[in-house]
DRENVEX-478906 format. One record per residue: x, z, y of N, C-alpha, C, O in turn; residue in one letter. Coordinates in steps of 0.2 Angstrom, whole numbers, padded with zeros to 4 digits, always signed. Example, Ala and Ser with C-alpha at 12.3 -4.5 7.8 and 13.67 -1.06 7.14 Angstrom:
BEGIN
+0066+0039-0028+0062+0039-0022+0066+0039-0016+0071+0042-0017a;+0064+0035-0011+0068+0036-0005+0064+0039+0000+0067+0040+0006s;
This chain:
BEGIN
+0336+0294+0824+0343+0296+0824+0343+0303+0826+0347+0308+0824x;+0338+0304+0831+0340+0312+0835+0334+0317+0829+0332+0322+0830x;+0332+0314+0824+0330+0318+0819+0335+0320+0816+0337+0325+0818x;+0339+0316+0812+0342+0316+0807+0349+0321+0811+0353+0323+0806x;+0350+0322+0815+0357+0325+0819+0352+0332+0818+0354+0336+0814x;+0346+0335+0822+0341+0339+0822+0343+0342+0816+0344+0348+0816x;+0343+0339+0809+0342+0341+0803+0349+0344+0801+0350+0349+0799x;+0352+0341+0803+0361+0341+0800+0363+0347+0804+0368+0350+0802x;+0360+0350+0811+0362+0352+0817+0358+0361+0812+0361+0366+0810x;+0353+0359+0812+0350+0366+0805+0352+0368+0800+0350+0374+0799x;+0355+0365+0796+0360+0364+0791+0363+0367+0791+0365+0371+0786x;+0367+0366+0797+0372+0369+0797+0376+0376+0799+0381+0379+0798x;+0368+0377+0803+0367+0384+0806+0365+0388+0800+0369+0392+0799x;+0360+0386+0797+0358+0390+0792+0362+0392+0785+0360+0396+0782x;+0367+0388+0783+0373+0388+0781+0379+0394+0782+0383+0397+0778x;+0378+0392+0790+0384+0397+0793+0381+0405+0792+0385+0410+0790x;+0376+0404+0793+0372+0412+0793+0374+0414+0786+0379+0418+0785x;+0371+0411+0782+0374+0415+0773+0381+0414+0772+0383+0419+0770x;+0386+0409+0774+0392+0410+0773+0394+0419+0775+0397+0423+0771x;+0390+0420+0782+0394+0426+0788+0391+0431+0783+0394+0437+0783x;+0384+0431+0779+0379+0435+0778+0382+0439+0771+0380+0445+0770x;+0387+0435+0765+0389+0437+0762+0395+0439+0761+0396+0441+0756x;+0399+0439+0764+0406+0440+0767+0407+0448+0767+0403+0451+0770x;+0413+0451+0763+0412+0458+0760+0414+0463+0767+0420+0463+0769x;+0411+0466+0769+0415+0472+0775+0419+0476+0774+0419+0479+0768x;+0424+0476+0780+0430+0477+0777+0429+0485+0781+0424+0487+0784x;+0434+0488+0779+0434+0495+0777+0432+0498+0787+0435+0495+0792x;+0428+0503+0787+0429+0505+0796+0434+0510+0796+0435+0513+0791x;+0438+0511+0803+0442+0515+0805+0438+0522+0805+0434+0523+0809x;+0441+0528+0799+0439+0534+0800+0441+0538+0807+0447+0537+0808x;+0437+0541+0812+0439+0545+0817+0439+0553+0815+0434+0555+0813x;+0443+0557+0815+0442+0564+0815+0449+0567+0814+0453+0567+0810x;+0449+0571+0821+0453+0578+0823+0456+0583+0818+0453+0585+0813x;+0462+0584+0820+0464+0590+0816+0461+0595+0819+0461+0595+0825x;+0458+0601+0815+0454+0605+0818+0447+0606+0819+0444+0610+0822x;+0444+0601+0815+0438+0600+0815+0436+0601+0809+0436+0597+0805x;+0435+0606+0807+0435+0608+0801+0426+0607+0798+0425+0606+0792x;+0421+0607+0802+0415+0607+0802+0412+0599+0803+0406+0597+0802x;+0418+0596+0805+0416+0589+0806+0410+0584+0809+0408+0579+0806x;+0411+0588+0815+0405+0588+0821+0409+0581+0827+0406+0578+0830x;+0415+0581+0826+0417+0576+0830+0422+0579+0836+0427+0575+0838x;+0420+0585+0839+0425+0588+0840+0429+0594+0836+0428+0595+0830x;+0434+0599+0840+0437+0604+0841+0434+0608+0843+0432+0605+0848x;+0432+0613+0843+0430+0620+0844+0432+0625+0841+0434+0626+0836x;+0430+0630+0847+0431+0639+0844+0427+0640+0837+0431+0642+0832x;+0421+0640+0837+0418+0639+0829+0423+0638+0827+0426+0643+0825x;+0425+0630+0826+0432+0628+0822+0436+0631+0820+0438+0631+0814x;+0439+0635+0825+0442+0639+0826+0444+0645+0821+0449+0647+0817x;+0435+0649+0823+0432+0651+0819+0430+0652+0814+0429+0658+0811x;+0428+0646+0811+0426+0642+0803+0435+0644+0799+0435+0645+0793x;+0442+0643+0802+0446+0638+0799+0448+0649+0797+0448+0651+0791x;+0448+0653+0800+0449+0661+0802+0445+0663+0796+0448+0662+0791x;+0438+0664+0794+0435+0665+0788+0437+0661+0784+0440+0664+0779x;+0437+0654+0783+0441+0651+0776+0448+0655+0775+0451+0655+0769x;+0451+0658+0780+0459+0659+0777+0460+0666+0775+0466+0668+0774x;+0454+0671+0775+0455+0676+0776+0446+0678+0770+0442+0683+0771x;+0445+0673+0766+0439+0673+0761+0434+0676+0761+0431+0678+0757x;+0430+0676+0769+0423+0677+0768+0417+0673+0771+0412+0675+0773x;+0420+0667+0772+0417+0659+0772+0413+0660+0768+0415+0663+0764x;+0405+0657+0769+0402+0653+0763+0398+0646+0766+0393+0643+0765x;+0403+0645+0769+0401+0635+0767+0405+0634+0764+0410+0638+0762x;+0403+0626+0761+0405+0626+0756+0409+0618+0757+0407+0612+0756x;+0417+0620+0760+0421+0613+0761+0424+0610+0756+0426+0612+0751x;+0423+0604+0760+0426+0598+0756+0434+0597+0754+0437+0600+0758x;+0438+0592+0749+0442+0592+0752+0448+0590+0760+0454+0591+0762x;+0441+0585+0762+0443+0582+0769+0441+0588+0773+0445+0589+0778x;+0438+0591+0772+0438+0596+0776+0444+0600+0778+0448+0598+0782x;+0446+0605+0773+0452+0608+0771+0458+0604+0774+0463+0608+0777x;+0458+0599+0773+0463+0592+0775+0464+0592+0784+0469+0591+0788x;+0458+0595+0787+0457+0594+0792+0461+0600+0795+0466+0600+0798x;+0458+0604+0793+0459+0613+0795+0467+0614+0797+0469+0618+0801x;+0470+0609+0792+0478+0612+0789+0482+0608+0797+0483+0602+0797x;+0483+0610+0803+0483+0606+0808+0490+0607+0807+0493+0602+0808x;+0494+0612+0804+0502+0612+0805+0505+0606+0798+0511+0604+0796x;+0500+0606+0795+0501+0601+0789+0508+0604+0783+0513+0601+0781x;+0506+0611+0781+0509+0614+0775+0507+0614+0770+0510+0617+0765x;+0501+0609+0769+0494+0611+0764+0494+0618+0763+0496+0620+0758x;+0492+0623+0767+0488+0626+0764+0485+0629+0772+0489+0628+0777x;+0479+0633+0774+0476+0637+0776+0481+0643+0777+0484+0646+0773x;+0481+0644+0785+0485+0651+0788+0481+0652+0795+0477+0647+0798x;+0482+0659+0798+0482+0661+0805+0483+0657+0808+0480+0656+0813x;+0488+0654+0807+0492+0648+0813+0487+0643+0814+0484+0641+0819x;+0486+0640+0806+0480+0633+0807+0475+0636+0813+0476+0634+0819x;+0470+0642+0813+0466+0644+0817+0469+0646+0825+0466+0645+0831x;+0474+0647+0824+0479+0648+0832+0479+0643+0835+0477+0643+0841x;+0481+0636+0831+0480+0630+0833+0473+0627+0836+0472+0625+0842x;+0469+0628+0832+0464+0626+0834+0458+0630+0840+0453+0627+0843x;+0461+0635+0841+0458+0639+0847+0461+0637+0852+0459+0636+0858x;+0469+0636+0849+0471+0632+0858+0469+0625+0860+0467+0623+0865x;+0469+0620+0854+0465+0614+0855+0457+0617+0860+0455+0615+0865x;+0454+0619+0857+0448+0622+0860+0446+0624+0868+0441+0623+0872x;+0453+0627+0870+0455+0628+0875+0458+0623+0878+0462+0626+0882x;+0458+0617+0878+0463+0614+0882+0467+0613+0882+0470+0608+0884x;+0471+0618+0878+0480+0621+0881+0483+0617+0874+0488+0620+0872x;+0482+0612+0871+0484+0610+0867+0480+0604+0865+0474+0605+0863x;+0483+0596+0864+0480+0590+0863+0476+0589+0857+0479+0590+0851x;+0470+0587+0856+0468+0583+0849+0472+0580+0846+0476+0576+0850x;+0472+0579+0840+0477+0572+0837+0471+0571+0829+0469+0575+0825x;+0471+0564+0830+0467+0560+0827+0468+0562+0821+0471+0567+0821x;+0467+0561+0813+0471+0561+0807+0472+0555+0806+0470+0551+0810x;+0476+0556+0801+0479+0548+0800+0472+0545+0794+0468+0549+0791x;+0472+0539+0794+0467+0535+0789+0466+0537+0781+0471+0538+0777x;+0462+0538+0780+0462+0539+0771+0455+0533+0770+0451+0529+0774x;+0456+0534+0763+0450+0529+0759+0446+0532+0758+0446+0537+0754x;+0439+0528+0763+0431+0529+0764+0429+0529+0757+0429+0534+0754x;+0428+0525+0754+0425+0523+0749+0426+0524+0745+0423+0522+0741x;+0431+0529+0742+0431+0535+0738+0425+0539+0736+0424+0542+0731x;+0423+0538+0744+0416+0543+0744+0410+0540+0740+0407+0544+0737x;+0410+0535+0740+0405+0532+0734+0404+0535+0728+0398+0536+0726x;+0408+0535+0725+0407+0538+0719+0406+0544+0719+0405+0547+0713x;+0408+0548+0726+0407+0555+0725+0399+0557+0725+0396+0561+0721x;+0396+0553+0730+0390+0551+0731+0384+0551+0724+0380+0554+0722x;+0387+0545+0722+0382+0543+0717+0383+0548+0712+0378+0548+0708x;+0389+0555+0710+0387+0557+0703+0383+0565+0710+0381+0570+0707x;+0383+0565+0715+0377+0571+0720+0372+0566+0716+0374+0565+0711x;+0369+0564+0717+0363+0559+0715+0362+0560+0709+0357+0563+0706x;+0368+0558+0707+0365+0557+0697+0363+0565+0694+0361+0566+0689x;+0366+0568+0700+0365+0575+0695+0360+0580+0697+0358+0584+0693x;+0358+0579+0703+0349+0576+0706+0344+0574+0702+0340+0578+0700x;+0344+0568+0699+0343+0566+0694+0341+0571+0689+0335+0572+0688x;+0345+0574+0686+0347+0575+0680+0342+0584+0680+0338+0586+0676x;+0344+0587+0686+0342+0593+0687+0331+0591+0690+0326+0594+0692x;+0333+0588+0690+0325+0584+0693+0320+0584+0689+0315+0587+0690x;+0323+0581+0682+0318+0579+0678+0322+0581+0669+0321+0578+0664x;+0325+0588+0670+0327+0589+0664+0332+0587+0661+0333+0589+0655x;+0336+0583+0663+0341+0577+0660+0337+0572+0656+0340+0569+0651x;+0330+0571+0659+0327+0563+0656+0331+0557+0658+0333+0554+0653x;+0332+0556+0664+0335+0550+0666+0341+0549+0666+0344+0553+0669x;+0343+0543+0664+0350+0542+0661+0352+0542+0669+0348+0542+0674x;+0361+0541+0669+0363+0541+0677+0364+0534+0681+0366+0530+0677x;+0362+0531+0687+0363+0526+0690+0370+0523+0687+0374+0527+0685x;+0371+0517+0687+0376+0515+0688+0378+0509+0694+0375+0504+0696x;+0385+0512+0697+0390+0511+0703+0391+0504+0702+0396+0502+0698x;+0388+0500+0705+0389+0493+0705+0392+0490+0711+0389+0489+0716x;+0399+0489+0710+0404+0487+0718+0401+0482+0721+0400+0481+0727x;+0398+0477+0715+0394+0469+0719+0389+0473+0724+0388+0471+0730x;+0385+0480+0721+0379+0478+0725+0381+0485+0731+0376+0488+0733x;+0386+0487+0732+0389+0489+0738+0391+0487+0740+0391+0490+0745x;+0394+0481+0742+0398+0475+0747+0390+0476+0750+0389+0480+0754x;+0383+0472+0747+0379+0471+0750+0377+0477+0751+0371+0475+0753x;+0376+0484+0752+0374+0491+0756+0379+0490+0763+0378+0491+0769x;+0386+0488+0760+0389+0489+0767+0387+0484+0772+0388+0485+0778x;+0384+0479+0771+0383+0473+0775+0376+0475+0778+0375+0474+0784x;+0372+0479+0774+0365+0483+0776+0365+0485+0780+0360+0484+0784x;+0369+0489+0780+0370+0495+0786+0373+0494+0790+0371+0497+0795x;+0380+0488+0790+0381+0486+0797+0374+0482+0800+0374+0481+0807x;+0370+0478+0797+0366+0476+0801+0360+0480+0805+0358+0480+0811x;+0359+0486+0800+0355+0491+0802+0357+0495+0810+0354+0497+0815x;+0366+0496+0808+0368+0500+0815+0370+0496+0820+0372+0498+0825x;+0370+0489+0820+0372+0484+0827+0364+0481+0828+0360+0482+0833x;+0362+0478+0822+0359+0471+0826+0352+0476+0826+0349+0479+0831x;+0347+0477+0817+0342+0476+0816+0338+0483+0817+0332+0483+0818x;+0342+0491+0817+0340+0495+0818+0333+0497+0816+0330+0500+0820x;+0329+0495+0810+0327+0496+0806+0328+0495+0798+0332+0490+0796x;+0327+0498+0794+0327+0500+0787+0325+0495+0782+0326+0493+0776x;+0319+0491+0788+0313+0487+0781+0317+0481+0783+0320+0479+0777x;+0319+0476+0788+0320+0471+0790+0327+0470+0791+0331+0475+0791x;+0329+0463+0790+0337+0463+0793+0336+0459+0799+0331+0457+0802x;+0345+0458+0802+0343+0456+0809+0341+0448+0810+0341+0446+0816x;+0340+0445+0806+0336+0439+0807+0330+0440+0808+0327+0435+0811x;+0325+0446+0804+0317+0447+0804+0317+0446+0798+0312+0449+0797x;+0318+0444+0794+0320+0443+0785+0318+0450+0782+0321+0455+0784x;+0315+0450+0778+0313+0458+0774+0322+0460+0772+0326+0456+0773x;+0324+0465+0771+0331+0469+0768+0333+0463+0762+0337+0459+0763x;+0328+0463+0755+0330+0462+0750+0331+0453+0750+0334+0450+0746x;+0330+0449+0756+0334+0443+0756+0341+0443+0756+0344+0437+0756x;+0344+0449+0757+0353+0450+0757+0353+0450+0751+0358+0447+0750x;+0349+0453+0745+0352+0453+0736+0351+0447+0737+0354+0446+0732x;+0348+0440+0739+0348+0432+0738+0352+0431+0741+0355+0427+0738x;+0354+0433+0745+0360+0428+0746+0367+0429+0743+0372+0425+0743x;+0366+0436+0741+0372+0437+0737+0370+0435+0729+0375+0437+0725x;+0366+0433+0727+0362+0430+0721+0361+0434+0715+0362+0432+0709x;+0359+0441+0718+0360+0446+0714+0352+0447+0710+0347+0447+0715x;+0350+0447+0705+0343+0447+0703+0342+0454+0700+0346+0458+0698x;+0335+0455+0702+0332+0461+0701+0324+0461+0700+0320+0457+0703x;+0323+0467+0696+0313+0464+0697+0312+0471+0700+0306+0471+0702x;+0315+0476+0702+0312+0483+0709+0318+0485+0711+0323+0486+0708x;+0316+0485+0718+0323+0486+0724+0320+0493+0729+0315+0493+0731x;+0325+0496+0730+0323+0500+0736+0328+0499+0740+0333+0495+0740x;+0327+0503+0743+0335+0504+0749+0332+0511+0755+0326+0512+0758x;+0338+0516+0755+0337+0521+0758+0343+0520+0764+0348+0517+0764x;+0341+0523+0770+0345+0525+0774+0344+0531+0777+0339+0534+0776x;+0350+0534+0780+0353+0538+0782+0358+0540+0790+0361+0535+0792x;+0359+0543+0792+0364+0543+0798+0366+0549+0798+0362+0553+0799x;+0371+0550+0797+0378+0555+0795+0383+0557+0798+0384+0557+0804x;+0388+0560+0794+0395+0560+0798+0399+0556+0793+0397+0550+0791x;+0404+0557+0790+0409+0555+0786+0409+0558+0782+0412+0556+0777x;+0405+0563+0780+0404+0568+0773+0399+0566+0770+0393+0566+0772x;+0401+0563+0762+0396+0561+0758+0392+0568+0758+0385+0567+0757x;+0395+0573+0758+0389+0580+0755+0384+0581+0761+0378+0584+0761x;+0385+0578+0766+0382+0579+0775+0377+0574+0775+0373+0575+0780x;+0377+0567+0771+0372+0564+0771+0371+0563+0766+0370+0557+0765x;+0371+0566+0759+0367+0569+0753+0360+0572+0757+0355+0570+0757x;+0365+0581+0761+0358+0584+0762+0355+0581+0766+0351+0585+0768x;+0354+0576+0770+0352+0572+0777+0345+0568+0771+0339+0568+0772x;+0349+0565+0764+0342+0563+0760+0339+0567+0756+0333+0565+0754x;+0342+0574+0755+0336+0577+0752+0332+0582+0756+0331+0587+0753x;+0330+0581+0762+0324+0582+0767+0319+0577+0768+0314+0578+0771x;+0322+0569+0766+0315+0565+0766+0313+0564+0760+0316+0561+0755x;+0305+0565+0760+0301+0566+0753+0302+0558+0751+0304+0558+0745x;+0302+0552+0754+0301+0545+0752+0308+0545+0749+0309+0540+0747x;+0315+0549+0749+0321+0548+0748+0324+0548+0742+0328+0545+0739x;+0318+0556+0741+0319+0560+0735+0316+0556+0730+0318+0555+0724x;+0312+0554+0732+0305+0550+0727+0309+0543+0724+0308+0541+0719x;+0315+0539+0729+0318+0535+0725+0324+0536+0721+0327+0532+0716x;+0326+0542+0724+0335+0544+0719+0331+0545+0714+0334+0543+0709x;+0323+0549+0711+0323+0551+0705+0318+0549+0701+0314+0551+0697x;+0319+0541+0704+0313+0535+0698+0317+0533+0694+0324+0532+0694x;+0314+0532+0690+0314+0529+0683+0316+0521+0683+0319+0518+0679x;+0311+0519+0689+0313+0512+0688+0320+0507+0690+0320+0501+0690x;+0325+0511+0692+0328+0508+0693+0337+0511+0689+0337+0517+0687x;+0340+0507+0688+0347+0508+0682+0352+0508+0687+0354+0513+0688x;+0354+0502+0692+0359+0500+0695+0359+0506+0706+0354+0508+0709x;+0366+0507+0708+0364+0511+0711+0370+0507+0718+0376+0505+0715x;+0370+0505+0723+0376+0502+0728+0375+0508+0736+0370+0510+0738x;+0382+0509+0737+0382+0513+0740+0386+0508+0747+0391+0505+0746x;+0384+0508+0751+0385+0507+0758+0388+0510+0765+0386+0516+0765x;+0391+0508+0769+0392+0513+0775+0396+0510+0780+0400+0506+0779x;+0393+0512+0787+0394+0506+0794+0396+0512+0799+0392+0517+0799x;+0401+0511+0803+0401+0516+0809+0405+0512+0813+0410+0509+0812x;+0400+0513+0820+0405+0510+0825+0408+0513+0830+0410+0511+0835x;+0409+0520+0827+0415+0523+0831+0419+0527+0828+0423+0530+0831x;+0418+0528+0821+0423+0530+0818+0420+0537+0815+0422+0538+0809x;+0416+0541+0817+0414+0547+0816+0404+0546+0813+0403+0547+0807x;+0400+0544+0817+0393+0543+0814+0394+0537+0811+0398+0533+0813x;+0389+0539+0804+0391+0535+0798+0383+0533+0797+0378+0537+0796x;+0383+0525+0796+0375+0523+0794+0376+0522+0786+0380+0518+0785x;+0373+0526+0782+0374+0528+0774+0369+0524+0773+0364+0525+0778x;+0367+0519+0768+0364+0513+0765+0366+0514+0759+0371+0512+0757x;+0360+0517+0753+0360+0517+0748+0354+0510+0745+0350+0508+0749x;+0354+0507+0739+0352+0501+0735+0352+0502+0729+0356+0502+0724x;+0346+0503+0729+0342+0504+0720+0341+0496+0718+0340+0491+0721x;+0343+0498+0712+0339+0490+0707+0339+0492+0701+0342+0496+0699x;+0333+0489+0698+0330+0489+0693+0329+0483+0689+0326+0484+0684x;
């Protein structure tokens, strides 16, 4: 009898795990200041000075739209003296940060995957056709990466000790070659683009041949560092 409870007591456990294991993550709370134009997490004089060159055209970084989004602290849409006045006094104290309001992360996905496909494309002459943005096998990049930034804090394993690619099993997703790349970031797809083309193993799988399908992931637990979880299949 105390087998049989034993067996049902494992059962059950191990059930509970793949239930919790495929379960889609739900979207994280974006954190980022009006004024932060460089998107470091705070406010500063840079900022300040980053927002003064963009408004007066002798900038050469190269922002985004959330950037820009950022910069505009009086919220007129457009870049002025005042944005930069603003953000000198946030710098100085003499005036409070204020959060932005939430927008949609996951937008960034696809901004991601066509930096990639065009990677690709400049890689190898336009041989390789473009990844394709599979939402199934992003649900399973975001589940990646939140296990990567809480429990398992490694890339190869998940947090059971399970190699990575038992999560496409449980989500019953079939493939005959898998990679999976990681990253740690900010909230800018272009900031953990260049974050992957500095590691040569990174480079080597955005521009294989062997794989068709592409899932894009991303885990932060505080709103601003971002664990970016990319998923090749083939």
């Amino acid at each position: 009898m105390k087998s049989i409870v034993k067996k049902i007591a494992l059962l059950l456990t191990v059930s509970a795990f793949i239930v919790v294991s495929v379960i889609p993550m739900v979207a994280f709370e974006v954190k980022r200041y009006y004024g932060d134009i460089d998107n470091d997490g705070d406010v500063t004089v840079y900022d300040a000075r980053s927002i003064l060159r963009a408004v007066i055209g002798i900038s050469d970084e190269n922002y985004s739209e959330d950037d820009f989004a950022a910069a505009d602290i009086d919220l007129n849409e457009k870049l002025t003296t005042i944005d930069a006045r603003i953000a000198l006094r946030i710098a100085a104290q003499l005036e409070a940060k204020v959060y932005m309001p939430e927008y949609e992360f996951k937008k960034h996905e696809k901004e991601l995957v066509q930096l990639i496909n065009d990677y690709r494309k400049t890689e190898t002459d336009g041989a390789l056709a473009n990844l394709i943005l599979s939402e199934e096998l992003s649900s399973v990049a975001d589940q990646a990466a939140m296990e990567f930034a809480v429990q398992s804090g490694t890339a190869l394993r998940r947090s059971n000790g399970s190699y990575y690619n038992t999560l496409l099993d449980d989500y019953d997703i079939h493939y005959n070659m898998i990679d999976k790349v990681m990253c740690i970031s900010t909230t800018s797809y272009a900031q953990g683009f260049a974050k992957l083309m500095k590691e040569s193993q990174s480079c080597k799988a955005l521009k294989s041949a062997n794989f068709k399908e592409i899932g894009i992931g991303a885990f932060s637990k505080d709103g601003h560092t971002v664990y970016w979880c990319i998923l090749l299949v083939g």
